[in-house]
C-alpha positions as CSV (number, residue, x, y, z in Angstrom):
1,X,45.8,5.7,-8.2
2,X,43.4,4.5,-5.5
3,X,40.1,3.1,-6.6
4,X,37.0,1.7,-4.6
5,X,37.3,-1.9,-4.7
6,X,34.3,-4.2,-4.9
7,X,34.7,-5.4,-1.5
8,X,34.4,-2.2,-0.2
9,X,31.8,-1.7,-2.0
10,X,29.6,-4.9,-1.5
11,X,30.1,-4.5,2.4
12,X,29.0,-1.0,1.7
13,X,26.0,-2.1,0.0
14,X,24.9,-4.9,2.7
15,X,25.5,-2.5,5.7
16,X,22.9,-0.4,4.0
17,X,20.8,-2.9,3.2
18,X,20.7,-4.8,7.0
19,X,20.1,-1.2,8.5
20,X,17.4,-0.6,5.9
21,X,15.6,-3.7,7.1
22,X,16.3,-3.4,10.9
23,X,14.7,0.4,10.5
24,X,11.6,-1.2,8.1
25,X,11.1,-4.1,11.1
26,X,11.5,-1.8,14.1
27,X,9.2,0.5,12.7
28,X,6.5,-1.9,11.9
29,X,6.7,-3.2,15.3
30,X,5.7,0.0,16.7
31,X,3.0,0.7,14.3
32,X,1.6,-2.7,15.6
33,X,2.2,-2.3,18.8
34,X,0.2,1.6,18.6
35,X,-2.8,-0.2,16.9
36,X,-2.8,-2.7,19.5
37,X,-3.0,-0.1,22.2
38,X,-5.3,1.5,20.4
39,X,-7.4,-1.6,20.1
40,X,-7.5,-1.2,16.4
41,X,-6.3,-4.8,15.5
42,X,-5.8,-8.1,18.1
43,X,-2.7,-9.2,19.5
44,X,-2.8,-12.9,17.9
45,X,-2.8,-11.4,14.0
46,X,0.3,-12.2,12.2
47,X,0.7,-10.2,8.9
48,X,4.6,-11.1,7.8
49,X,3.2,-10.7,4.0
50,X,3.9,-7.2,3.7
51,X,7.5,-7.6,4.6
52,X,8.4,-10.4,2.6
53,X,6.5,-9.0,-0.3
54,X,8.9,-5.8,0.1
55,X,11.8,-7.6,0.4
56,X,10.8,-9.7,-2.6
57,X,10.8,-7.0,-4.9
58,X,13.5,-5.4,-3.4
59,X,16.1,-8.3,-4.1
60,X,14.3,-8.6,-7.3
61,X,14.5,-5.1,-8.5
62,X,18.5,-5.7,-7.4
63,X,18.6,-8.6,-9.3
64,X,17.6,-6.7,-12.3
65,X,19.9,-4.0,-11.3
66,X,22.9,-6.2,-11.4
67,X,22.1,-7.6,-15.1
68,X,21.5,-4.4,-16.5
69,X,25.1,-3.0,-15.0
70,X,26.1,-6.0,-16.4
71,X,25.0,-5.6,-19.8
72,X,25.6,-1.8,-19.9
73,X,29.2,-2.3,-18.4
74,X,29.8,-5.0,-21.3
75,X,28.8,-2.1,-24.2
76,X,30.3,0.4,-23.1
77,X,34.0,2.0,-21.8
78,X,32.7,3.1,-18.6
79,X,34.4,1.2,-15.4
80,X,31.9,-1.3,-13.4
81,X,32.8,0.0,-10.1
82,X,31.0,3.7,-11.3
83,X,28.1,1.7,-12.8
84,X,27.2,-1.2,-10.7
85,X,26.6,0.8,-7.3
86,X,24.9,3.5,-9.9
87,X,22.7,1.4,-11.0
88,X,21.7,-0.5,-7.7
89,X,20.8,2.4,-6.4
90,X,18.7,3.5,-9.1
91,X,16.7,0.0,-9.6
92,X,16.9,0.0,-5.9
93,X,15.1,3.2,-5.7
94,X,12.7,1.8,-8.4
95,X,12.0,-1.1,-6.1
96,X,10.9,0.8,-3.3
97,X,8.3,3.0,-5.3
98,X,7.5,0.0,-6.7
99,X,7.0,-1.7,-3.3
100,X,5.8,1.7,-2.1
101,X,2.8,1.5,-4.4
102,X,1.9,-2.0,-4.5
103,X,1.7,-1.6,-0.4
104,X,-0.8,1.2,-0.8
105,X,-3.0,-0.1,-3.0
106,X,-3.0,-3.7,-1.2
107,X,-4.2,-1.1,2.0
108,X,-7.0,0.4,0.3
């Protein structure tokens, strides 16, 4: 029987996660550079807030991922390599609302 191992799946996971913040850069650059054409904000502004803030509670959110696979994986029969990518993706998921919302409201 041929099962997933967790290099496989830990290289799968940080492909996905350096495309995810090469796509989230490159398209803030050209949102900046639209405003600045537009003359809605000045060239010299620097707001790297907004990424680190979503990349803070991105890692966090898969921090909490990882100890909740953890102690789910520990109570029960099910093998890790079904629930740790399960549940990255799910907290994942949760961090991105989560960083979704926070975003929004720090925009209003």
């Amino acid at each position: 029987m041929n099962t997933i191992g967790p290099g496989l799946v830990i290289t799968a996971l940080l492909t996905a996660a350096a495309f995810t913040i090469y796509y989230l850069i490159k398209t803030k650059h050209i949102e900046r550079m639209a405003k600045i054409e537009s003359g809605m904000i000045d060239k010299e502004f620097k707001d790297y807030g907004n990424i680190l803030l979503n990349l803070a509670i991105l890692f966090f959110s898969l921090a909490a991922g990882i100890f909740v696979s953890y102690m789910f994986s520990a109570n029960t029969n099910i093998p890790d390599y079904v629930i740790i990518p399960g549940f990255l993706l799910l907290f994942g998921g949760i961090g991105f609302l989560i960083s979704y919302f926070v975003n929004k409201k720090k925009s209003n």
